[in-house]
PDB file as gemmi writes it, atoms N, CA and C in Angstrom:
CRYST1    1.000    1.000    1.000  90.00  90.00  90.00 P 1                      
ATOM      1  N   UNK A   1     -41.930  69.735 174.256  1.00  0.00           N  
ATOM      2  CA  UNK A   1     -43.374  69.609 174.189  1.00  0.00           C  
ATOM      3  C   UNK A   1     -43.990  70.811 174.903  1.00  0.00           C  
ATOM      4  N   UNK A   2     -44.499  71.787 174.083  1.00  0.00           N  
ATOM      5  CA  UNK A   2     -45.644  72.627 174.840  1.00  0.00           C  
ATOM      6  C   UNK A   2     -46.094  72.290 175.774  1.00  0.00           C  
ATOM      7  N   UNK A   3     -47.301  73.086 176.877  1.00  0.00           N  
ATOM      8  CA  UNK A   3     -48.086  72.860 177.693  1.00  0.00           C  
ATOM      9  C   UNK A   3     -49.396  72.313 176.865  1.00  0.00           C  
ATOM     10  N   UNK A   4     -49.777  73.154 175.733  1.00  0.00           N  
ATOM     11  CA  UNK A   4     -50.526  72.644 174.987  1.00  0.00           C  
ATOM     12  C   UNK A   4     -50.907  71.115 174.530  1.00  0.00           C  
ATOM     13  N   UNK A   5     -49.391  70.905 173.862  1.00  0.00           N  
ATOM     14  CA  UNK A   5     -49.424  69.602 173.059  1.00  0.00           C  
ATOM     15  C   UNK A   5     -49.358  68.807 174.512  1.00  0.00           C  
ATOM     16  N   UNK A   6     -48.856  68.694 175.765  1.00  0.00           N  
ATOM     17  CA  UNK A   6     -48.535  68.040 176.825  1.00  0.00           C  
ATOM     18  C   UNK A   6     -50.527  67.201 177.141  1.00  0.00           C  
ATOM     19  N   UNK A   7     -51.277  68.734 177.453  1.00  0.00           N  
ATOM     20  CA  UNK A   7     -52.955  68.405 177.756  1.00  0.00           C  
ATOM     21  C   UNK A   7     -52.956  67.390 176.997  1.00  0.00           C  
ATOM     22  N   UNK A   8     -53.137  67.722 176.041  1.00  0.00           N  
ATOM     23  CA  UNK A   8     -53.843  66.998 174.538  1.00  0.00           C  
ATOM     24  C   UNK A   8     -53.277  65.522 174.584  1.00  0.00           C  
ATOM     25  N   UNK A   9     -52.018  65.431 174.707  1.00  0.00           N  
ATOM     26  CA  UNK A   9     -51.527  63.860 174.648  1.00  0.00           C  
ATOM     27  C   UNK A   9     -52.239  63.433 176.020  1.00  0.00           C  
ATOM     28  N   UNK A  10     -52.293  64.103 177.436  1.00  0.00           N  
ATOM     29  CA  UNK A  10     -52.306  63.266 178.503  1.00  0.00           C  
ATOM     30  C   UNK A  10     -54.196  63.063 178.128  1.00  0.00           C  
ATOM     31  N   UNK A  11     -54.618  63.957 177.708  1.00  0.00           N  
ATOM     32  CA  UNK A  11     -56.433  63.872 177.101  1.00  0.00           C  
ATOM     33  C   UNK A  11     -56.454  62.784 176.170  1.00  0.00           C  
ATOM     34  N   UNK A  12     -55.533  62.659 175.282  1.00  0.00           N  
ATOM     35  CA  UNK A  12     -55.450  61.325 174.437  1.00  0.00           C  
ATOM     36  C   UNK A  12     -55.531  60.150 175.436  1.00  0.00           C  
ATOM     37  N   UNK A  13     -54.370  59.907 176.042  1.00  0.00           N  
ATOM     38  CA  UNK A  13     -54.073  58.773 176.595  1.00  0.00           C  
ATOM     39  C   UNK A  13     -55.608  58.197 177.951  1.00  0.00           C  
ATOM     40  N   UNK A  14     -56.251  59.379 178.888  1.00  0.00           N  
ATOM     41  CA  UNK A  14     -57.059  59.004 179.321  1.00  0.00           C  
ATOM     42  C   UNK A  14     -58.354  58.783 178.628  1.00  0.00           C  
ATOM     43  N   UNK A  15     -58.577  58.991 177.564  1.00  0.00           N  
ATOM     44  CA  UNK A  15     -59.894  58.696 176.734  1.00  0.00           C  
ATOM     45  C   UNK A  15     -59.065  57.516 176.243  1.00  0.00           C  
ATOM     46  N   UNK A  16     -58.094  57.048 175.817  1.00  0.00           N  
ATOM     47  CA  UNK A  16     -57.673  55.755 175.231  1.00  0.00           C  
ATOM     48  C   UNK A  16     -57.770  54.935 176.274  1.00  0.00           C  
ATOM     49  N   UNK A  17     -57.262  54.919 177.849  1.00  0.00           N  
ATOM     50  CA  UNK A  17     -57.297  54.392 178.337  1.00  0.00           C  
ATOM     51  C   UNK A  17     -58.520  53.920 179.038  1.00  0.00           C  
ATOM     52  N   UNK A  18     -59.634  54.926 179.090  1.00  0.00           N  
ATOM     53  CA  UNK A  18     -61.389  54.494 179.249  1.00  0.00           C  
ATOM     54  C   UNK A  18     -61.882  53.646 178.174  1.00  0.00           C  
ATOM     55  N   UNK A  19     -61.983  53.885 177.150  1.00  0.00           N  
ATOM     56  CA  UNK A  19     -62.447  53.184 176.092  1.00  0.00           C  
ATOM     57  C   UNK A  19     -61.559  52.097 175.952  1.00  0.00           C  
ATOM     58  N   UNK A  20     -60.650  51.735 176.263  1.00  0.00           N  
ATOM     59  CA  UNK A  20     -60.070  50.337 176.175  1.00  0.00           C  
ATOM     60  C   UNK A  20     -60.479  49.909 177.021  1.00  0.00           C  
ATOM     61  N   UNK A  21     -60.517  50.629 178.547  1.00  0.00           N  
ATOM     62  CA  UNK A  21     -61.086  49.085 179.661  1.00  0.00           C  
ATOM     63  C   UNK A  21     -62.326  49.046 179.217  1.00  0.00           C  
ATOM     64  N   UNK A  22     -63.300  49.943 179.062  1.00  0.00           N  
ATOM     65  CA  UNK A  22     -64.746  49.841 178.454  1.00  0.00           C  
ATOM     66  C   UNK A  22     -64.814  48.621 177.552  1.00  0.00           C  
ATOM     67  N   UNK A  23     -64.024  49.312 176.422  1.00  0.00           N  
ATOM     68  CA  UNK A  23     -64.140  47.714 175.358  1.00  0.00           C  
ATOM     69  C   UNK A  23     -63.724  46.836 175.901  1.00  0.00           C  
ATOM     70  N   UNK A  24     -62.678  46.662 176.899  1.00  0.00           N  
ATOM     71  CA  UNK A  24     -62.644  45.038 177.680  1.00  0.00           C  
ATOM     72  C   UNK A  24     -63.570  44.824 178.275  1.00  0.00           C  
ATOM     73  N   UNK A  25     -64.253  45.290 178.778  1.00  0.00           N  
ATOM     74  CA  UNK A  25     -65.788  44.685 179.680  1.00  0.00           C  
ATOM     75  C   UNK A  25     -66.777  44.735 178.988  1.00  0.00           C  
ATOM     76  N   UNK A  26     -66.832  45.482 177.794  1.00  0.00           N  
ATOM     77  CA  UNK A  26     -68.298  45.037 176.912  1.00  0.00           C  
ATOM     78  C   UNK A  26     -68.734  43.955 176.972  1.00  0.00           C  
ATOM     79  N   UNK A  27     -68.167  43.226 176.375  1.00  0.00           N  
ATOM     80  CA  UNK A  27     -68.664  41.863 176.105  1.00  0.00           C  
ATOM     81  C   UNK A  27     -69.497  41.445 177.546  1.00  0.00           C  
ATOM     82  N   UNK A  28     -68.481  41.205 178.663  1.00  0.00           N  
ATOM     83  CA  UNK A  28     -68.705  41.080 179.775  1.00  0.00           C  
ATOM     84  C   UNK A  28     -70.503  41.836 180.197  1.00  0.00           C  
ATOM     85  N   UNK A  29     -70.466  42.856 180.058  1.00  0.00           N  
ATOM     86  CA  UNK A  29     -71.463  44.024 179.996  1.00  0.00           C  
ATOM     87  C   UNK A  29     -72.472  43.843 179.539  1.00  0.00           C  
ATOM     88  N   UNK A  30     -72.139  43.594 178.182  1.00  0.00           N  
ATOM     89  CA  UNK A  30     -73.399  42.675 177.052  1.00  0.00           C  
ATOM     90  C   UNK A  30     -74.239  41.596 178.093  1.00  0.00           C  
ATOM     91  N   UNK A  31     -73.331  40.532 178.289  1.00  0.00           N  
ATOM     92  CA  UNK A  31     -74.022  39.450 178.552  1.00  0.00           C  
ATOM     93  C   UNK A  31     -75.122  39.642 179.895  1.00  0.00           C  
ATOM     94  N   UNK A  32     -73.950  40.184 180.637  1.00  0.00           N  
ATOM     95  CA  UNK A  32     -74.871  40.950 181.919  1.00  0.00           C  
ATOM     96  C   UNK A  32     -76.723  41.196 181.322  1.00  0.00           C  
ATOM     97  N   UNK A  33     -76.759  42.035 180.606  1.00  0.00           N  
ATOM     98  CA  UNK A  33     -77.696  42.318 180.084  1.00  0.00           C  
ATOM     99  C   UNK A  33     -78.493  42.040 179.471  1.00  0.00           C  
ATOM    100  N   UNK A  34     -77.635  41.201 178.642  1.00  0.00           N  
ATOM    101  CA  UNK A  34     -78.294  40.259 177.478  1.00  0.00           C  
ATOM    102  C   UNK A  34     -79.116  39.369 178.568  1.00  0.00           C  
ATOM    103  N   UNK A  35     -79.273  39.239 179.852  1.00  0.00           N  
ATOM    104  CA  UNK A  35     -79.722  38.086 180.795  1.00  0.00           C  
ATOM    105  C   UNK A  35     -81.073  39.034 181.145  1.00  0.00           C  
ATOM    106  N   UNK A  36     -81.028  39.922 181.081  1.00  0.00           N  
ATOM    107  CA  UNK A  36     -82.334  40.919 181.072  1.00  0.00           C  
ATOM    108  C   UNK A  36     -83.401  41.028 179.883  1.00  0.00           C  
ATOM    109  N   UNK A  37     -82.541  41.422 178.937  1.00  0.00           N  
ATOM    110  CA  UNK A  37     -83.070  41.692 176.932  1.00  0.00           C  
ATOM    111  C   UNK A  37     -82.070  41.860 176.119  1.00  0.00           C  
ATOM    112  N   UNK A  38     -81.840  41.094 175.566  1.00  0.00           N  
ATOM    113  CA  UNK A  38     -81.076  41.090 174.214  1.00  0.00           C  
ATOM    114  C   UNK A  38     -81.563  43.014 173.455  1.00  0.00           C  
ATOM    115  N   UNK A  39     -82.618  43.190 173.500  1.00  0.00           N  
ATOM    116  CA  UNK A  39     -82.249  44.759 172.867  1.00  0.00           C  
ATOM    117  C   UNK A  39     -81.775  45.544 173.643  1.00  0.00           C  
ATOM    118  N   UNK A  40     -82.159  45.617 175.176  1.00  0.00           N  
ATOM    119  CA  UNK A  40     -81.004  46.248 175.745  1.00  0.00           C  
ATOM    120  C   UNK A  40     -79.292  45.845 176.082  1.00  0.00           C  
ATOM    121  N   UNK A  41     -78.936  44.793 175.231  1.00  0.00           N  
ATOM    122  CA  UNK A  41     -77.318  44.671 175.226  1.00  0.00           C  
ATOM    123  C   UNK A  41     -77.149  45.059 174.016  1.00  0.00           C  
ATOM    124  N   UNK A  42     -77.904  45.432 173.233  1.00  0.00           N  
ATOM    125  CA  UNK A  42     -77.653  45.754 171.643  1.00  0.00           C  
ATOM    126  C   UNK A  42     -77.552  46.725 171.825  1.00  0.00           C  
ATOM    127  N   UNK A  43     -78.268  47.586 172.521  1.00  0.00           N  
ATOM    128  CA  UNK A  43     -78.360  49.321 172.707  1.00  0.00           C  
ATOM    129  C   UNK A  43     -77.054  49.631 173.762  1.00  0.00           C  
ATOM    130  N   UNK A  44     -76.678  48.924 174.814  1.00  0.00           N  
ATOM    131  CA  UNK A  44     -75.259  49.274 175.453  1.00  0.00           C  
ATOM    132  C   UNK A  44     -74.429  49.319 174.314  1.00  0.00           C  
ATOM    133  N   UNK A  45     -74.495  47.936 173.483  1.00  0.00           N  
ATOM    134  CA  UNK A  45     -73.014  48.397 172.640  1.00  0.00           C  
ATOM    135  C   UNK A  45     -73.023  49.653 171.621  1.00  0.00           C  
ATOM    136  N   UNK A  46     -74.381  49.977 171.140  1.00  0.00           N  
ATOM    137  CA  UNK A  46     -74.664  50.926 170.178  1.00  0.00           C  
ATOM    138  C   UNK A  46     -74.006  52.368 170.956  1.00  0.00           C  
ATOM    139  N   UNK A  47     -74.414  52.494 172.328  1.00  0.00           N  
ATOM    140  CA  UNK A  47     -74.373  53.645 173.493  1.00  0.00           C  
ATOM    141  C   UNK A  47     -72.552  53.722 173.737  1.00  0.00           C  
ATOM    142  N   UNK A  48     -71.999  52.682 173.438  1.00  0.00           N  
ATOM    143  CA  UNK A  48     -70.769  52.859 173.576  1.00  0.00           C  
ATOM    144  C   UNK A  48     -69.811  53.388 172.455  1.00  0.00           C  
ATOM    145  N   UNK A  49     -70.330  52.509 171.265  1.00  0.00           N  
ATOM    146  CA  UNK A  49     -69.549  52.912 170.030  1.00  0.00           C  
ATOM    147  C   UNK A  49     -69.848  54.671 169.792  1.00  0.00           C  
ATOM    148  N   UNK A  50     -71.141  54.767 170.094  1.00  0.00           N  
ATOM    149  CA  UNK A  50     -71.842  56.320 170.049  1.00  0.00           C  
ATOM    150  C   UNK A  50     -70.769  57.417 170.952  1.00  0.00           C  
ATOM    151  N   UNK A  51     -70.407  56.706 171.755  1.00  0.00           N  
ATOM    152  CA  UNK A  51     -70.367  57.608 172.831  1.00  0.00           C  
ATOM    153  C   UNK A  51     -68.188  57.981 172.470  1.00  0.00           C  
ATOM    154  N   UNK A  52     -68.032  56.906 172.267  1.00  0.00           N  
ATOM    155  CA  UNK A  52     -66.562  57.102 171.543  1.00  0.00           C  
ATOM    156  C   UNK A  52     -66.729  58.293 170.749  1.00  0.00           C  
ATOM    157  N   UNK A  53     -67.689  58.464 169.417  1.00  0.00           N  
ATOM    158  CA  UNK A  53     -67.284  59.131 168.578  1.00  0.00           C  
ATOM    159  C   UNK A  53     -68.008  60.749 169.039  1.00  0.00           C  
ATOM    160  N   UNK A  54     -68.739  60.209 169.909  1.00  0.00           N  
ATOM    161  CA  UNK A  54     -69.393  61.759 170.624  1.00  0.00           C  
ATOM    162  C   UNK A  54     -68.353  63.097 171.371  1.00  0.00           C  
ATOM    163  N   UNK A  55     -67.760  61.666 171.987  1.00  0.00           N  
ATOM    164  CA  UNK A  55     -66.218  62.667 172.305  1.00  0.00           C  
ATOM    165  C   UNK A  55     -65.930  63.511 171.921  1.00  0.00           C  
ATOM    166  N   UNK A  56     -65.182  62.778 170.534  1.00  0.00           N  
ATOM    167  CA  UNK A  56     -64.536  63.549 169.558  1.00  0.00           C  
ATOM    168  C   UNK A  56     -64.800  64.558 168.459  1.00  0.00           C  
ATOM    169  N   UNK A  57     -66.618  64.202 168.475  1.00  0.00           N  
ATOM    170  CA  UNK A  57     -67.159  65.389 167.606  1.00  0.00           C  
ATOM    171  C   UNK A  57     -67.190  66.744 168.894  1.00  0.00           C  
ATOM    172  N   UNK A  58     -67.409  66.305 169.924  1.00  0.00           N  
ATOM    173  CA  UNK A  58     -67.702  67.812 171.196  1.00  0.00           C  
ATOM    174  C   UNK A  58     -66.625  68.530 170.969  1.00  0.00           C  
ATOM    175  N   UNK A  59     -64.795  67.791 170.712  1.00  0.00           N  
ATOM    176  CA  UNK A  59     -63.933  68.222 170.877  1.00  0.00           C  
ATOM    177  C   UNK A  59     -63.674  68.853 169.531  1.00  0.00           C  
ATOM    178  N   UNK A  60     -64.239  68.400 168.573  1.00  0.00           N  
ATOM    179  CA  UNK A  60     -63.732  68.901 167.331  1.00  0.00           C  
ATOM    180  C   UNK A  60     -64.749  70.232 166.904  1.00  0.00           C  
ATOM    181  N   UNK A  61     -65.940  70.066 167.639  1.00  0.00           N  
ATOM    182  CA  UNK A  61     -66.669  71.314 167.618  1.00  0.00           C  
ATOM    183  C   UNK A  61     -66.421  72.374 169.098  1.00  0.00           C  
ATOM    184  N   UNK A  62     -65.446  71.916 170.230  1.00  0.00           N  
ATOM    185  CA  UNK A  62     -64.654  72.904 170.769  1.00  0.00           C  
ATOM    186  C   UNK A  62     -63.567  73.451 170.490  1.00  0.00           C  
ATOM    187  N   UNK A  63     -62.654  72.886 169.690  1.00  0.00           N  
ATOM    188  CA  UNK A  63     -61.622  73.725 169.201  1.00  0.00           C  
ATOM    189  C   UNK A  63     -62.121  74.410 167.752  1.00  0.00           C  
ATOM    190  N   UNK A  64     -63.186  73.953 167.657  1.00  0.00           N  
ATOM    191  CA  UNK A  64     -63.474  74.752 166.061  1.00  0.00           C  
ATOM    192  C   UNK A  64     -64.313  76.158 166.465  1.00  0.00           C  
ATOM    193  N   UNK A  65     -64.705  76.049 167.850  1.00  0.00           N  
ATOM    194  CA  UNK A  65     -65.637  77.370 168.475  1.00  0.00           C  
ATOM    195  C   UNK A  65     -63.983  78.405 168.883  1.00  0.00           C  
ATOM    196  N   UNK A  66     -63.090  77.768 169.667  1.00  0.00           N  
ATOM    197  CA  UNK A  66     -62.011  78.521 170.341  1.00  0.00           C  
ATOM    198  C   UNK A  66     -61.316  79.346 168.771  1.00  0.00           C  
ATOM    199  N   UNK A  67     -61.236  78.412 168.081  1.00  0.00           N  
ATOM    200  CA  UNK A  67     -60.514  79.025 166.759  1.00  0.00           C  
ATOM    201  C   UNK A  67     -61.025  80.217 166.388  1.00  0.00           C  
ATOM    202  N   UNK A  68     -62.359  80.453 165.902  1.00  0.00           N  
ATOM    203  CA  UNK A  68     -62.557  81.712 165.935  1.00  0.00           C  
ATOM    204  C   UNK A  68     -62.581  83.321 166.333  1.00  0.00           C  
TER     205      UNK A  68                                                      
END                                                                             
């Protein structure tokens, strides 16, 4: 395994491993909130699913900047 491919898996595994405890406490999270406003537990979960795929577009528009 490269040094390369080495980052990238251990970068895999800690974004897998945030977003899994994250998604285990959503719910948890939700309700919290939901005890405040139901649109603000709608907007945490929206802010989360968002924020997963935000990641991966930053990263896919940083290696697409390095490539050049």
């Amino acid at each position: 395994m490269t040094p390369e491919n080495r980052s990238a898996a251990i970068a895999a595994a800690v974004l897998l491993a945030v977003f899994g405890v994250g998604a285990y406490y959503l719910p948890t999270i939700m309700i919290a909130v939901g005890n405040l406003s139901t649109v603000a537990a709608g907007i945490v979960a929206i802010l989360f699913v968002a924020a997963f795929f935000l990641v991966f577009w930053l990263r896919g528009r940083s290696r697409r900047d390095n490539r050049d």
